[in-house]
N, C-alpha and C positions, 0 to 999 in steps of 0.2 A: 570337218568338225560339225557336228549337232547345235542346234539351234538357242539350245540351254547349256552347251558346255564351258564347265565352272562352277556352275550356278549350285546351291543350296539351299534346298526347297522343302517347306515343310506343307503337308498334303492332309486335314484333316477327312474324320470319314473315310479314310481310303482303304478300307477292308476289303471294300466290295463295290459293285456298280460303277455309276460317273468317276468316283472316286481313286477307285483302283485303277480304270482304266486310264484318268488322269496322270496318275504315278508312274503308271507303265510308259504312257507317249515319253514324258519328262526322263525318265531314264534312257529310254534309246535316242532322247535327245542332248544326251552327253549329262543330266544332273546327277546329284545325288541326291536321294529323297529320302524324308522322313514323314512315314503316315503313321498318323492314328487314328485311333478308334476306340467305339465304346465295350466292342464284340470281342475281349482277348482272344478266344478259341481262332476267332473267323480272323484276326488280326495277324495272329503268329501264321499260319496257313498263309494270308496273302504276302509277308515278307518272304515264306520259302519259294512262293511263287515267284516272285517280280525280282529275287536275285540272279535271276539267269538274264534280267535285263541290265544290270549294273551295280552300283551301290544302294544300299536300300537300309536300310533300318525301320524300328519302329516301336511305337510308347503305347500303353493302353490310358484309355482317360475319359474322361465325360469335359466335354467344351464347356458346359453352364459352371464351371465349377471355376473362376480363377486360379487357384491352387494349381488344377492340372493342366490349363492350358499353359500356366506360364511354366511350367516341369517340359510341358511339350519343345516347347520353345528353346529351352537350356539347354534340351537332349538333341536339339537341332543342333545349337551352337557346336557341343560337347563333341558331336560326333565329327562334325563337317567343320567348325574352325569359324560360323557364323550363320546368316540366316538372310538371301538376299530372295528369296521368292516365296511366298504364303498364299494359298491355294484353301479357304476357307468354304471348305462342301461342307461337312456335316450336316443333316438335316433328320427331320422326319417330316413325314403328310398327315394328313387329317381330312377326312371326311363326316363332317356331322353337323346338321343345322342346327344353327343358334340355342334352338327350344330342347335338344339334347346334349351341348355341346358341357362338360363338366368344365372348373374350374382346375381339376387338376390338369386335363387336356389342355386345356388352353396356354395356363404357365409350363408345360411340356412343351407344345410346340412353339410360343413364343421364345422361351429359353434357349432351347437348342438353338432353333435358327436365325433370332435374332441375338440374344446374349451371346450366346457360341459363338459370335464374330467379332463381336464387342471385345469379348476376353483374349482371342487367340490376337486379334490386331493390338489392342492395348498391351500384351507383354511382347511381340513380336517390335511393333516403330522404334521403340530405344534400339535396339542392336543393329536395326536397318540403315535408323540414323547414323551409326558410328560406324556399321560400314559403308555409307556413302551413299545411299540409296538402296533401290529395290523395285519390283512389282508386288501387288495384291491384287489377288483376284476371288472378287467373289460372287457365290451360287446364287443366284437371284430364279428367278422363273417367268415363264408364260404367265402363270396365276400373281404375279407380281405385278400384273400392267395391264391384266382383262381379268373379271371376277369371273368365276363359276358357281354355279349354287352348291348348297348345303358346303362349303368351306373357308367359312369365316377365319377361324386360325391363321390357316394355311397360307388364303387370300393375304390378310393381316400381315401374318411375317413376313412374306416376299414383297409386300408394299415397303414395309419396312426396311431389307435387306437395300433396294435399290435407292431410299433414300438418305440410308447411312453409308454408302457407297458412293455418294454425289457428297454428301457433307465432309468425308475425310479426304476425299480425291483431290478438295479444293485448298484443302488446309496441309495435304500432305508434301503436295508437288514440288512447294518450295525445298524439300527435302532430298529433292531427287526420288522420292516416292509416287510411282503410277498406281493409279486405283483403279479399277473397273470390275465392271460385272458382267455375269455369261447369263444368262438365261435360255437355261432350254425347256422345250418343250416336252411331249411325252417319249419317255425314254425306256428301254427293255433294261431295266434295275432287275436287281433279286425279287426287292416287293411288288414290280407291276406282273412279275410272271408269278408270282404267287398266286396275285389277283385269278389271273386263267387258270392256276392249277386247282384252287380250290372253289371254284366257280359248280355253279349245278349241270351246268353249258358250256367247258372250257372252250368249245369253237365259238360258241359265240359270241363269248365275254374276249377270243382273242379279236373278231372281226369287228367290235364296237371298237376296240384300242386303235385297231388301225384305222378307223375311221375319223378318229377323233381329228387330226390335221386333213386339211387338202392333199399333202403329200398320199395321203393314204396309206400310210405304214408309222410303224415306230422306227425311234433312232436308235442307232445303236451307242454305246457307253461311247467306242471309239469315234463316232465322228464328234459326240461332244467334247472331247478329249480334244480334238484339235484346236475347238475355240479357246481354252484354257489355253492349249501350248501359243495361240497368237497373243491372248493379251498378257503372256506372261514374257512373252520374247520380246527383242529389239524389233520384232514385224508390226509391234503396235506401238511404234513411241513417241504418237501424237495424240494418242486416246488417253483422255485424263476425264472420269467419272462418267466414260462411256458403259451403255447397257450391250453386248449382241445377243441378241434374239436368234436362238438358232431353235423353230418351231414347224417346222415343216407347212409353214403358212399361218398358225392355228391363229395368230393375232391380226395377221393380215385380213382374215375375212368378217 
């Protein structure tokens, strides 16, 4: 038996990158998952994909939107019969200092990736609760715990995601609800190879990435995927409003 078999997992973000790859581990670990997204096209594409790993479904939606998160939620239940693991990725990044940083950027990325966890948690704990418990786990970052320049936003939300992530873990537990957060560091997503692909330099722009941790390389989606499959599984069920940092050092120095 798989590590998640049983389980009824709903995976937002999971089109592509951290996200998909999260879906995938969780499937071949016995669940049934439900990702969404905001990308239809890229969305319906990654459920024909991830079906040769098990049961899979999946909803298009925007997280800032309560409306659709809580639709996500119901197509979790609808499909799967309830909703005992929520895996809260969706994000976007930003790079821009303060002195260009616009107001719509900024309610963009604070929306998504702080709202977007607010909404999908808030319609998700009723049904968690009346089935008995659950895990949550959510996307937190490197940039959530060390700043980097010109990314105020960015900085901003992931502060934020780790300490709404400590605030319901505390409040949830009594519920039979684990809370925690993964933070990872720099990871080969669609958008950081873009970065290289549209680069003036792509060797160069790839050898700054890999520089950026001590490890000296990027992670790949899959080994972040692992840390989700622990603190979503019975391997983590003494982590309550725990952060893992899986950063190839980058915090550590």
């Amino acid at each position: 038996m798989g590590k998640l078999t049983g389980r009824k997992a709903l995976v937002s973000g999971g089109a592509s990158g951290i996200g998909k790859a999260i879906a995938q581990l969780f499937l071949t670990e016995g669940a049934s998952v439900l990702i969404s997204d905001i990308n239809d096209e890229g969305l319906a594409k990654a459920v024909a994909e991830l079906s040769e790993y098990g049961t899979v479904a999946g909803v298009a939606g925007d997280v800032r939107s309560m409306a659709d998160a809580s639709r996500m939620v119901a197509e979790t239940v609808s499909q799967f019969g309830g909703i005992d693991t929520l895996v809260c990725n969706a994000g976007i990044t930003s790079v821009m200092p303060i002195q260009q940083l616009s107001e719509d950027e900024w309610d963009a990325v604070l929306g998504t990736n702080v709202k977007g966890m607010f909404t999908l948690v808030k319609s998700a704990v009723p049904e968690m609760i009346e089935g008995g418990g659950g895990t949550i786990v959510t996307l937190g970052s490197e940039m959530g715990i060390v700043a980097v320049p010109e990314s105020p936003a960015y900085n901003a939300s992931k502060g934020a995601v780790i300490m709404f992530t400590k605030s319901i873990a505390i409040d949830l537990i009594k519920h039979n609800i684990r809370v925690n957060a993964l933070c990872p560091g720099i990871t080969r997503t669609p958008l950081l190879q873009a970065e290289v692909d549209n680069s003036i330099d792509p060797a160069k722009t790839a050898a700054e990435q890999a520089a950026w941790a001590p490890i000296l390389r990027v992670a790949d989606p899959a080994e972040i995927a692992q840390g989700a499959l622990f603190l979503a599984s019975d391997a983590s069920s003494f982590a309550v409003g725990s952060c893992l940092v899986l950063d190839g050092g980058f915090t550590a120095r």
